[in-house]
N, C-alpha and C positions, 0 to 999 in steps of 0.2 A: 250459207249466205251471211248468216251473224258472224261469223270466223271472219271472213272477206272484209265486212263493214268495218270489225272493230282493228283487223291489223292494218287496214292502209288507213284509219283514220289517226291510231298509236303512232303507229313507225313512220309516216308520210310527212308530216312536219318535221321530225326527224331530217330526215333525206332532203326535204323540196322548204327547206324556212320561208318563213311570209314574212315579211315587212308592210308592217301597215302605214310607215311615211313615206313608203316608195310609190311614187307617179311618174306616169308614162311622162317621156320626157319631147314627144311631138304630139301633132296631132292624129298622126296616122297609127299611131297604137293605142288611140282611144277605140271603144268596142271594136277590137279586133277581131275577125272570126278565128275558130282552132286553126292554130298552125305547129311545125315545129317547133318553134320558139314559146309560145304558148299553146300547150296541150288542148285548153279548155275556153280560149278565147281572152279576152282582158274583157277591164271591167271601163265604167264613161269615166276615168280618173286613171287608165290605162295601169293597174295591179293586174297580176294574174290570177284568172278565175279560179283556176286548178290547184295552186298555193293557196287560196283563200279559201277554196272549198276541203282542203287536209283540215285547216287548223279549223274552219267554223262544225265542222264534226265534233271534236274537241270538246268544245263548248255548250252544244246541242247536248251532247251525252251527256257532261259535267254535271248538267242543272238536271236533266232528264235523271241520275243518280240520285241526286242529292234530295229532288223533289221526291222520287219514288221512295228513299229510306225515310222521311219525315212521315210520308202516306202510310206505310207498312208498320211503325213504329205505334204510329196511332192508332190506326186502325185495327191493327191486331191487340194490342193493349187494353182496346176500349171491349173489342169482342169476346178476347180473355174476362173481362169483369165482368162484365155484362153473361156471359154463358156461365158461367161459372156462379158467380153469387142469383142470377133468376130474381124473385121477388121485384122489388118496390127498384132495385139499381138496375134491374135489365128494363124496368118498362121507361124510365127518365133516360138511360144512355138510346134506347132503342127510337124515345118519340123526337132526341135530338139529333139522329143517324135520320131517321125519315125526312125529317124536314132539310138535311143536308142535300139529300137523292132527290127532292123534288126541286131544290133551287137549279136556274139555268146557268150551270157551268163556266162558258166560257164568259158569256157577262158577266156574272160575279166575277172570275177570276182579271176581267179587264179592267172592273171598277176596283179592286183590290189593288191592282198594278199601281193603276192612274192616284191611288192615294196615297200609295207609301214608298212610291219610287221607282225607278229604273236604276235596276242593279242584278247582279247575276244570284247576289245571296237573296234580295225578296222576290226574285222570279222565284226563286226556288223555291223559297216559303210559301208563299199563296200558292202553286201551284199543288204542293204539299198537302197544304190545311184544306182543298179542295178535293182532294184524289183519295180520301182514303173512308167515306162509305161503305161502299161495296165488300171490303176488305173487311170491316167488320161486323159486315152479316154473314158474309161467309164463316168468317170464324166462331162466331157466336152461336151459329146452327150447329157447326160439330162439337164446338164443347159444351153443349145442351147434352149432346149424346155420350159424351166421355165422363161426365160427373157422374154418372148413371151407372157407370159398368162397376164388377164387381171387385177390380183392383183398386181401383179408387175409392170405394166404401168398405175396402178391410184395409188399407193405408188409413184409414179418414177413423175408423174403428180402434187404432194401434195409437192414436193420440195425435197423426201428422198437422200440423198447421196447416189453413187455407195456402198463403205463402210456398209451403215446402212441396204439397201436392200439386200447386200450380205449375210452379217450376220445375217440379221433377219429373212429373206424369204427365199432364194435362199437356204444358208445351212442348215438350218433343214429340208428343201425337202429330199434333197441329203444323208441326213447322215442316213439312212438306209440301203442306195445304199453301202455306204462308210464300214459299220459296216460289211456287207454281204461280201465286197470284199475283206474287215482282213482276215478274215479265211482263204481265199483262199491264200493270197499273205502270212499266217503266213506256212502253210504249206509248200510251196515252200522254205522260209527261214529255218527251219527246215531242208528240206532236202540238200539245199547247205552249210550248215554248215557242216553238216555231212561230205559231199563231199569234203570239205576245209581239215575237219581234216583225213579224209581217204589219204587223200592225201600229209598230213605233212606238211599244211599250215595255221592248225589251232595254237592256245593257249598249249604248249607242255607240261606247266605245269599245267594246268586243264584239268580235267578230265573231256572226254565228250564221248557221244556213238561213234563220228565218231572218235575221238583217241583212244576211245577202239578195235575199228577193226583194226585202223590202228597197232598199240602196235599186234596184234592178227597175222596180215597175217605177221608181220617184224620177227616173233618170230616164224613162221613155224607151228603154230596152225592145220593148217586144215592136212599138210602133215604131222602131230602126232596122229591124229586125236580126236583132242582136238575140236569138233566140237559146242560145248555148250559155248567157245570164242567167236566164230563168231556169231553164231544163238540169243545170248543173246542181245546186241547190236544193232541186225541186225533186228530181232524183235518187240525191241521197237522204231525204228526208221519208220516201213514200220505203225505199228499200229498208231504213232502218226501222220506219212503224212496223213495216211486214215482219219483218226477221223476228222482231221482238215480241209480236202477238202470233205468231208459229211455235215460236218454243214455247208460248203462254198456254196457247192452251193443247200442245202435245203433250205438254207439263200436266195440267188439267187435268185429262184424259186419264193420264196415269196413274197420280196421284191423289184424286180428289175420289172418296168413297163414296161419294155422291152418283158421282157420273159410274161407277166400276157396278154398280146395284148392289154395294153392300150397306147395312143399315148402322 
């Protein structure tokens, strides 16, 4: 399913280009329903759904990337210190990790939008500096357990710097853990992306699935019943959250000594 999502969202602009100054040139190819000519229907400004839906995949991933490596970078970064040194820095990075998991989400992330812009790099950001929690309590609870073992206290024994055992022992344990938790924390970014631009606080001038619905319900779509707007869009957004949180947590599963019962 991930395979499918990302080669016709890659190769399909490719193939089928979108022009975002091009309008229908009558009335009768405003919300047209699917036909030959338009696969997927047009849009009330008569673009084709199906060319707009290649390239706003595109873009949905772009930031859904970009957010998930600011999340992963933080968040493992913070768990790495935090597990690792314990004491007085795991209990101040851990009571500012709790107070991130109890704030509500998608608010903050709306009132963050709403104050620093609409753009596809501070979508990315907030959505970022929001999503990486979880990530490192995850990671902070295994290398609780990795400082512990007896390779790391005959390396730590031999003279090694925190630094060198960090990096050389400690994170290639973890980056399993780390790689498993992407999927999960990309899909999530995916879907608040969406939710930013449905809600007219994304990027106005790129085209993404979540400004295509948004564009979709402003224009009276479903009460035309132009339903092949919505459903288009709406779609490829529910398939690529699935796909992404499937391999997250078969990833999980495999990877995580948590889940396997080892200690």
């Amino acid at each position: 399913m991930l395979a499918i999502v990302l080669v016709v969202i890659m190769i399909g602009p490719i193939i089928f280009p979108f022009d975002s100054q091009s309008f229908g040139t009558s009335a009768a190819s405003i919300l047209q329903a699917p036909s030959r000519a338009h696969w997927m229907g047009t849009t009330e400004l008569g673009q084709d759904v199906f060319r707009q839906f290649l390239v706003g995949g595109r873009i949905s991933l772009y930031v859904g990337l970009s957010a998930t490596l600011i999340a992963i970078v933080l968040g493992a970064g913070l768990g790495l210190i935090s597990g690792y040194y314990a004491g007085w820095r795991d209990t101040v990075l851990m009571r500012i990790t709790d107070f991130f998991l109890v704030l509500p989400t998608l608010p903050l992330i709306i009132v963050l939008a709403a104050l620093f812009g609409q753009s596809i790099f501070v979508t990315s950001l907030v959505i970022g500096l929001t999503s990486w929690p979880q990530t490192a309590r995850i990671i902070r609870s295994q290398v609780l357990s990795l400082r512990e073992r007896p390779l790391v206290q005959r390396v730590r024994s031999l003279g090694a710097g925190d630094l060198r055992i960090m990096r050389k022992h400690i994170l290639p344990n973890v980056a399993p853990l780390i790689f498993a938790n992407l999927a999960l924390v990309l899909s999530g970014a995916v879907l608040a992306q969406a939710a930013l631009a449905f809600l007219g606080l994304g990027d106005p001038v790129q085209v993404s699935w979540g400004t295509t619905l948004h564009n979709a319900f402003n224009s009276g779509a479903m009460s035309q019943g132009a339903w092949w707007y919505v459903m288009t869009p709406g779609v490829g957004i529910v398939v690529m959250v699935l796909a992404f949180s499937l391999v997250g947590h078969s990833l999980d599963r495999v990877l995580n000594p948590l889940l396997r019962g080892e200690e």
